[in-house]
N, C-alpha and C positions, 0 to 999 in steps of 0.2 A: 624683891628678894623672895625667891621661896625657901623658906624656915619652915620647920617643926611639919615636914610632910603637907606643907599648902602643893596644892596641886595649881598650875599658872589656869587651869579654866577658873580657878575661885579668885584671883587676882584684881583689883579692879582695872575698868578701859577706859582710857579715855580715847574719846573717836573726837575729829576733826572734820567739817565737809566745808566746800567748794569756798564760800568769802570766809570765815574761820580759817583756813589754813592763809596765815602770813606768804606775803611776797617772797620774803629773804627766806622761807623754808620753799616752799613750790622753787624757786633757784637751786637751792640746794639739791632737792629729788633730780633737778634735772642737771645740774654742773656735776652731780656724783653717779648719773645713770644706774638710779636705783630701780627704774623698773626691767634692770638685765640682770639683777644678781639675787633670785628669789634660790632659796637653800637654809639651811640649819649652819650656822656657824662658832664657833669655841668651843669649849672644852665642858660640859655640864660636870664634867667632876675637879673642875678646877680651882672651887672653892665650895668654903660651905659659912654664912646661907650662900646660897647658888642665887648669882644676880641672873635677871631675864627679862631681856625685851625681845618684843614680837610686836613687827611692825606690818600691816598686810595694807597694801597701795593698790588705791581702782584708778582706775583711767581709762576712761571711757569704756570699751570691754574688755578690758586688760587684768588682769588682777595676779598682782605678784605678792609673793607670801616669804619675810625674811625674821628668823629666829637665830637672836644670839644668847649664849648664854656667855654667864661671866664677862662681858666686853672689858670692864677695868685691865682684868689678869690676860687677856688675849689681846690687848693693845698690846701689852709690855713682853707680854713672850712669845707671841705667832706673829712672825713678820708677816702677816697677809692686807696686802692692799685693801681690798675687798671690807677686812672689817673698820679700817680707818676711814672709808669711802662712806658705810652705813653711818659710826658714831659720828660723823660730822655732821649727816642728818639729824643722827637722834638726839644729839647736844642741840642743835636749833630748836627741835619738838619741847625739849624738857626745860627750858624758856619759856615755855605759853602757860 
C-alpha cells in the first residue's frame, strides 16, 4: 500500500530465484502467459491508500515488467482479462 506519499521504490521486495520459486506458481506464470502481458494496469486513483504490486519476470533473456495498481478495485470494476490472468499469479506469490 502506498500511504502518506510512500513512494513504491521505498516499498519493501521480495525477489524469488530459480528452486525458491514453487512448482504450482512457475505453472501459474506459464498456464497465465505472464511473460506476454508486461504494461501498467488499474486505475492508481482508484483508491486511497493506493494498493501496488510490481511484478518483473526473467526468463532467461527475456524480462517482462507488469505494474498494477489497486488490483482489489479493478478485479471488481474493469472487466479486463488480463488483470485476472496476473492476480492468479500474484495470489499464488503472496502464499510463499
Amino acid at each position: 500500500m502506498l500511504e502518506n506519499g510512500i513512494k513504491p521504490k521505498n516499498l519493501p521486495i521480495k525477489i524469488w530465484n530459480g528452486i525458491q520459486i514453487s512448482e504450482e506458481v512457475r505453472k501459474a506464470i506459464e498456464d497465465e502467459n505472464l511473460m506476454s502481458l508486461g504494461g501498467v494496469f488499474g486505475d492508481r486513483n482508484a483508491g486511497d491508500p493506493i494498493e501496488y504490486d510490481h511484478l518483473t519476470l526473467i526468463d532467461g533473456g527475456e524480462t517482462v515488467e507488469i505494474t498494477v495498481f489497486n488490483r482489489g478495485i479493478a478485479l471488481f470494476t474493469q472487466h479486463d482479462e488480463r488483470i485476472r490472468r496476473i492476480h492468479r499469479v500474484l495470489a499464488r506469490l503472496d502464499k510463499k
